[in-house]
N, C-alpha and C positions, 0 to 999 in steps of 0.2 A: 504494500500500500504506500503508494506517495502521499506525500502531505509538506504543504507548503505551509510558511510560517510567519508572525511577526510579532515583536517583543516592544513594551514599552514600560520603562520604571523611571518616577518622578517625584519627587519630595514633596510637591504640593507647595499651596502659598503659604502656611503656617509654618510647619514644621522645617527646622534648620539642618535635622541630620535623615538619613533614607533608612530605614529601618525593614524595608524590604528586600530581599533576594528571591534570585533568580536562576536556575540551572536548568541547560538545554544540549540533549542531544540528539541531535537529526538523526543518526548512525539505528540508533537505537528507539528512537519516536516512541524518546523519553523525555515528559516534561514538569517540571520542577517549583514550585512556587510557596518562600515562609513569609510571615509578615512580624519582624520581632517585637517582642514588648521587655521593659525593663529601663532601668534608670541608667544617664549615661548614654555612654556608647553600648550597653550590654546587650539591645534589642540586636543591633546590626552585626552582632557578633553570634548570637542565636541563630539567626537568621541564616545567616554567610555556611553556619555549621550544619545546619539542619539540610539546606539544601544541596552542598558540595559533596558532605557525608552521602546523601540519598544516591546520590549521581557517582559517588565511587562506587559504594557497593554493588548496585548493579551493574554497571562496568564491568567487575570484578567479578561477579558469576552470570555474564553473558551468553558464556560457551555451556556454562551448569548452572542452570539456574537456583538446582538445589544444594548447592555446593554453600557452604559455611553461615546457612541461616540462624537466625537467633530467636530461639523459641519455638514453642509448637508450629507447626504445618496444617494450616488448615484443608482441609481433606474437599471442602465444597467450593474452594475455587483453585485457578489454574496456578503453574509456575510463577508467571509472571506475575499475579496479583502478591501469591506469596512470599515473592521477593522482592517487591514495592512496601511488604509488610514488615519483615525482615530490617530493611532498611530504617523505617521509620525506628523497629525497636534498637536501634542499634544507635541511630543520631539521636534520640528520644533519651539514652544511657549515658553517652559524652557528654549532651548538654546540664543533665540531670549533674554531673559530677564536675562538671565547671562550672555549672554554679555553685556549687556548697564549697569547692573549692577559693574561690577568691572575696574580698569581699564589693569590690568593682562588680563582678557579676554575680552576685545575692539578687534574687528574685528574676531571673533573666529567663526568658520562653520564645517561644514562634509557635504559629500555626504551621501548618503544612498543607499542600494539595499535589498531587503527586495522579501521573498520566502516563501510562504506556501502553500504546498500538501495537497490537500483532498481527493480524493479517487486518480480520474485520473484528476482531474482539479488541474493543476497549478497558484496561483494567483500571481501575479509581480507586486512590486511598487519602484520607483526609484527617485533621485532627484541627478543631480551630472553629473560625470561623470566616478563612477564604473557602473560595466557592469554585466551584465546577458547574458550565452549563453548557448543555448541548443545545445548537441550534440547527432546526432540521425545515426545510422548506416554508423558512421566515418562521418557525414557531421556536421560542426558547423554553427552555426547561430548565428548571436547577434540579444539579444530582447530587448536591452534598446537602445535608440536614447542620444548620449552624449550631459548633458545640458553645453555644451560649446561655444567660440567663435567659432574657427577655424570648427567646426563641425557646428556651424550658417552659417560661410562663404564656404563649401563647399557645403552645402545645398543653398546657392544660386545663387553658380557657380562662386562664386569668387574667389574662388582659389580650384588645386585640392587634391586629398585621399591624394597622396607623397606630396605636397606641407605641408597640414595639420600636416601633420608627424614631418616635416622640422620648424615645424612652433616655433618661440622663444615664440609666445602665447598657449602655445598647453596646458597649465595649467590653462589659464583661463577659469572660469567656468562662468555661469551667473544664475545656479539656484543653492543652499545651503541650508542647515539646518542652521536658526539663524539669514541668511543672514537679510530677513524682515520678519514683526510681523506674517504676512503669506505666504505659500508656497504652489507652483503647484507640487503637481507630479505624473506623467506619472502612467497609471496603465492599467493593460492589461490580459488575462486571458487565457490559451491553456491547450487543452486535451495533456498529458505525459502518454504514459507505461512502461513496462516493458524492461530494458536495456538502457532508456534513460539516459544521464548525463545532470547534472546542473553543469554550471561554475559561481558561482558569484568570481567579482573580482576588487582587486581595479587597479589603472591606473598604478601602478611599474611594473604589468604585463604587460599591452596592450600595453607600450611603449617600452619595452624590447623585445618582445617575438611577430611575427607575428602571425597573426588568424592559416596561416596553418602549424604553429608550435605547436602552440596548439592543433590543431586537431588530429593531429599526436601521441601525448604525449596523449590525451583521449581515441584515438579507439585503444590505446596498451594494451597488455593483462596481467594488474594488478591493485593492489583495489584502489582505492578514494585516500586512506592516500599515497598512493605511487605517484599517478599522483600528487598532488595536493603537494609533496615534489618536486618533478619533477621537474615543473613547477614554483617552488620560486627558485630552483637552476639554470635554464635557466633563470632566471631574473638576478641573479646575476653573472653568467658568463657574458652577455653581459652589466655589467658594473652596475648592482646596484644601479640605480643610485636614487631609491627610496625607502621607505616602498612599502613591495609587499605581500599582503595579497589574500590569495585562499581559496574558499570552492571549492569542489570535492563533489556532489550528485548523487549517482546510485540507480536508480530504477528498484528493484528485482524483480523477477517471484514468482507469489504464491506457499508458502512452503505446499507441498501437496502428500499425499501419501509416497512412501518412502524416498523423499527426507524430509517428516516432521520427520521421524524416524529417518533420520541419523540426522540432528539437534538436537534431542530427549540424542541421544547414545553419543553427540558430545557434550553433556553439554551446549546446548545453544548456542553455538560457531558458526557464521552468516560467518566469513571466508570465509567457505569453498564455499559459494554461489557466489563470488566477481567473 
């Protein structure tokens, strides 16, 4: 499966340091996204760890995917999800132990959202409250459940969607990278084709920008790196008021016949396929 791509991370108008990272591997159509929290510099250091950690490990059992995981093996999903799992327990342990270690980083965390394609099977693993959504023929979806308060409290009708919005807790989170020695997270698994988009994203978006603002800005007619510019500059018009980090993933049609030639004549150049 091809899949063309675009990246964009931005500090916003408020905030003076980026407390968001980012890791990407084409090779592997593996994709990477923490948002830190912590005092200091500790957030961008979570963050940096959570997702460069994720992106080794994989790397690392490419060729085996069961090769040196950490913790049980979940038996109801594939390789691949279980070593996007894996990984989390593993950067989820360094951060947990760098923080008690210093007192610079005392209290230091990230979310995580974490993507890798294998033919048409999508694996998904999350902890936080950045997001995953699939956009399919102009309709968006979120596929991650936010591990937050106010998303605890409307899940149990305690308050509602706009109240949640409204909410002066709308930042707290209750699952983290780092937070304790171990961590839950969410993992899930869906057939993707051809034309379909991936949003991973972190919360400077989802608070700025509604779902069907977004939807809008992905079923328009230009590539990844352009939505995914789009969409940090809509965050920052309505006030910036975070780090707003986006992946943009488009999944292509098979290059075949003459459209392989004109790729061929085109020096390799994927463009013209967007």
């Amino acid at each position: 499966m091809q899949i063309a791509f675009g990246v964009r991370s931005d500090v916003g108008l408020v905030r003076t340091n980026n407390e968001d990272h980012f890791a990407v591997d084409p090779d592997l159509n593996l994709f990477v996204l923490c948002d830190g929290m912590g005092g200091q510099a500790a957030g961008e250091v979570a963050s940096r760890m959570g997702a460069e950690m994720i992106l080794e490990h994989y790397r690392e059992g490419s060729q085996n995917l069961r090769a040196g995981l950490e913790g049980p093996y979940r038996e109801e999903f594939s390789a691949q999800t279980n070593r996007l799992l894996s990984a989390i327990r593993i950067s989820n342990k360094a951060i947990y132990e760098a923080a008690n270690g210093s007192s610079a980083t005392t209290g230091m965390g990230s979310t995580v959202v974490a993507v890798q394609i294998s033919g048409n099977v999508m694996s998904v693993a999350h902890v936080g409250d950045s997001r995953v959504y699939l956009c399919r023929n102009g309709e968006l979806r979120q596929l991650t459940e936010d591990h937050s308060l106010v998303h605890e409290q409307v899940r149990q009708g305690l308050i509602s969607a706009e109240e949640a919005e409204r909410s002066e807790l709308a930042n707290v989170i209750l699952r983290a990278l780092g937070a304790e020695p171990t961590v839950l997270a969410d993992l899930d698994e869906l057939w993707v084709g051809a034309k379909d988009q991936i949003l991973l994203c972190s919360d400077g978006l989802t608070r700025m920008v509604p779902d069907a603002e977004i939807a809008k800005v992905l079923a328009a007619d230009q590539t990844p790196q352009e939505a995914a510019d789009r969409l940090v500059e809509m965050a920052n018009e309505r006030g910036g008021e975070d780090n707003t980090t986006v992946i943009v993933a488009r999944l292509l049609p098979p290059v075949t016949g003459w459209r392989r030639w004109l790729r061929f004549f085109k020096g390799g150049d994927r463009a013209w396929l967007n």
